[in-house]
C-alpha positions as CSV (number, residue, x, y, z in Angstrom):
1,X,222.9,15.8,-47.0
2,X,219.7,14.3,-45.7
3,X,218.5,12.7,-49.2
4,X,221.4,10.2,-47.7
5,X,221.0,9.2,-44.2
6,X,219.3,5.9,-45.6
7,X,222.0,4.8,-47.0
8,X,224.8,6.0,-44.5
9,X,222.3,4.2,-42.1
10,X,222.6,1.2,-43.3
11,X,226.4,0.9,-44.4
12,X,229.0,-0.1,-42.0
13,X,230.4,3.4,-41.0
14,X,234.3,1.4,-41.7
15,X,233.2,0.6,-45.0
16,X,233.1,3.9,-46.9
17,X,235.7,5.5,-48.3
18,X,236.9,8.8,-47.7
19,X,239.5,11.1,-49.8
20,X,240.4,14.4,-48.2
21,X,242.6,16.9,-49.8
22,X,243.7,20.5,-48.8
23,X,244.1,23.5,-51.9
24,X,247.3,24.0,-49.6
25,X,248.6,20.8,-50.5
26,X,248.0,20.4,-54.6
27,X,248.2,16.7,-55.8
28,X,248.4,15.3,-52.1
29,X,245.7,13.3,-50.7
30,X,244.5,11.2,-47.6
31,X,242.8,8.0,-47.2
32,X,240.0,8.7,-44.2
33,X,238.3,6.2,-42.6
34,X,235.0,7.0,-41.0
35,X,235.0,6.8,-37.2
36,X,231.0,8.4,-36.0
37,X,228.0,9.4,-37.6
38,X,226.2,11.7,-35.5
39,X,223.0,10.8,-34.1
40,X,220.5,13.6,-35.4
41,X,220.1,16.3,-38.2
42,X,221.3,19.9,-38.2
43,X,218.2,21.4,-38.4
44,X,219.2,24.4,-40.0
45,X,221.4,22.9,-43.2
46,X,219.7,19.3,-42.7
47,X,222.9,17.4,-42.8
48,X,224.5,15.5,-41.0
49,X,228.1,15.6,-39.0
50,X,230.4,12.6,-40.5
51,X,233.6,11.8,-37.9
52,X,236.7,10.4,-40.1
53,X,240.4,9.7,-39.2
54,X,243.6,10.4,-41.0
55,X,247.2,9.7,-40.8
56,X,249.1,12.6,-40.5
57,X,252.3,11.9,-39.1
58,X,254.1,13.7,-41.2
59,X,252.2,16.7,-39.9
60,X,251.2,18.5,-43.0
61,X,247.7,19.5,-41.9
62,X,247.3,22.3,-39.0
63,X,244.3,23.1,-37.1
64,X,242.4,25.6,-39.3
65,X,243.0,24.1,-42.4
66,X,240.5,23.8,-45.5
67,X,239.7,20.4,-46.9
68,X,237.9,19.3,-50.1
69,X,236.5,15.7,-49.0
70,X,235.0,13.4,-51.2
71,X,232.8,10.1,-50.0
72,X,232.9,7.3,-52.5
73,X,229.3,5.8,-52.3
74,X,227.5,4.2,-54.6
75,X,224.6,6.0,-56.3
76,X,221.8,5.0,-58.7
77,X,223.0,3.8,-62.1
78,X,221.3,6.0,-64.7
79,X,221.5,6.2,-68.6
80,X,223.2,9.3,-70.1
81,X,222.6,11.1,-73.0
82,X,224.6,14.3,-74.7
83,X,222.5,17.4,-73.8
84,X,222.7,18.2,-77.8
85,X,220.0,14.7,-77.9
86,X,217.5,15.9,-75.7
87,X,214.7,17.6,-77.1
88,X,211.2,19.5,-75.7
89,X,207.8,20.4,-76.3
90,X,205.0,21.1,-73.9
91,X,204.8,17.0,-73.4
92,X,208.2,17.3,-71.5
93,X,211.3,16.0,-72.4
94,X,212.3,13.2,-75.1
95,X,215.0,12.0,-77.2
96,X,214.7,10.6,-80.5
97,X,216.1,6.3,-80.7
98,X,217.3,4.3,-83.6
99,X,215.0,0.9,-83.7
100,X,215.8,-1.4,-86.0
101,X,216.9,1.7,-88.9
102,X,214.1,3.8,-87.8
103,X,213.4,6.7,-85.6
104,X,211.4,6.2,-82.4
105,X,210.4,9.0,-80.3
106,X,211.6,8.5,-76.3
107,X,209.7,10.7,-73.7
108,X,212.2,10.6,-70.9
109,X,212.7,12.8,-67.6
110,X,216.0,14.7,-66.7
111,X,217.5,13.6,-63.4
112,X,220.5,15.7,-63.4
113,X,222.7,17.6,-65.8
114,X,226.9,17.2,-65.6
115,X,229.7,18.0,-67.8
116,X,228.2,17.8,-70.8
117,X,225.5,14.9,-70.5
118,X,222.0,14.6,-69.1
119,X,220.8,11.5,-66.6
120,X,217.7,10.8,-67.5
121,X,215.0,8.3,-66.5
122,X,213.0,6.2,-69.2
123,X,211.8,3.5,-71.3
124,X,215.7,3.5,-72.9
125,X,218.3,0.8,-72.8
126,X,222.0,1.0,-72.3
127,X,223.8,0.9,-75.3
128,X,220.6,2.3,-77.9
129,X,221.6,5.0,-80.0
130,X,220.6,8.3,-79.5
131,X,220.2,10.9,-82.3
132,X,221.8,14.1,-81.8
133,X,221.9,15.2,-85.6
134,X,219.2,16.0,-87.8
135,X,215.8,15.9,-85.0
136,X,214.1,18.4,-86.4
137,X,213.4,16.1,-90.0
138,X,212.5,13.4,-87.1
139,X,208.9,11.6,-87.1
140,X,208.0,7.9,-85.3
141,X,209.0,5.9,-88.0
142,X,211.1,7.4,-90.6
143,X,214.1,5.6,-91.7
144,X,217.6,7.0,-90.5
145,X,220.7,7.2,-91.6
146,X,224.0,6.8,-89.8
147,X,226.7,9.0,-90.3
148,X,230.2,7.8,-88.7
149,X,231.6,10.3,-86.6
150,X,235.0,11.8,-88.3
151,X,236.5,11.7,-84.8
């Protein structure tokens, strides 16, 4: 998609990696190497055509084949949070920290949403813990407990 030309643009078109699989073919894969990046936008989809090479000399892909093909690039490390944490009211979005024993409210803005867990952008640090229990008792301030989880 367009939101990545920068970075395609700037990478050395031998240096990503490329996976490429066929639903005709479960549990086989194939390493790709990228050979071309076209030179402009489709102006209709706005993306762009990728070129990649394959070994297949053991001829198990035919013209007319589907593919599932996956890029491995490196994106923007976020902080993630279970959806269960995040919390709204007409401020936006927050969660609610442990500081030091006691709550601290965390406005925050959702990136993205996947399997389970938000990405989120704000003042939070890896590792902090989030409370996904017992908000709704929640004020700046107040003194939490910890409960182990039985799991």
């Amino acid at each position: 998609p367009e939101a990545l030309l920068g970075e395609l643009s700037n990478l050395p078109a031998k240096s990503l990696g490329v996976e490429v699989a066929s639903p005709a073919l479960p549990g086989k894969t194939f390493q790709a190497q990228v050979v071309a990046l076209d030179n402009r936008l489709d102006r209709q989809t706005r993306t762009l055509r990728v070129r990649a090479n394959f070994n297949n000399q053991e001829d198990l892909i035919r013209p007319g084949m589907s593919f599932n093909v996956r890029v491995a690039m490196k994106g923007q490390a976020r902080l993630t949070v279970p959806e269960i944490a995040v919390q709204w009211d007409r401020s936006g979005a927050y969660v609610w920290l442990v500081r030091e024993g006691h709550a601290h409210r965390e406005n925050i803005q959702v990136v993205d949403r996947r399997n389970g867990l938000v990405f989120l952008q704000g003042e939070m640090k890896p590792g902090e813990q989030v409370v996904v229990e017992g908000v709704l008792r929640l004020q700046d301030g107040v003194p939490v407990q910890l409960i182990e989880d039985p799991l």
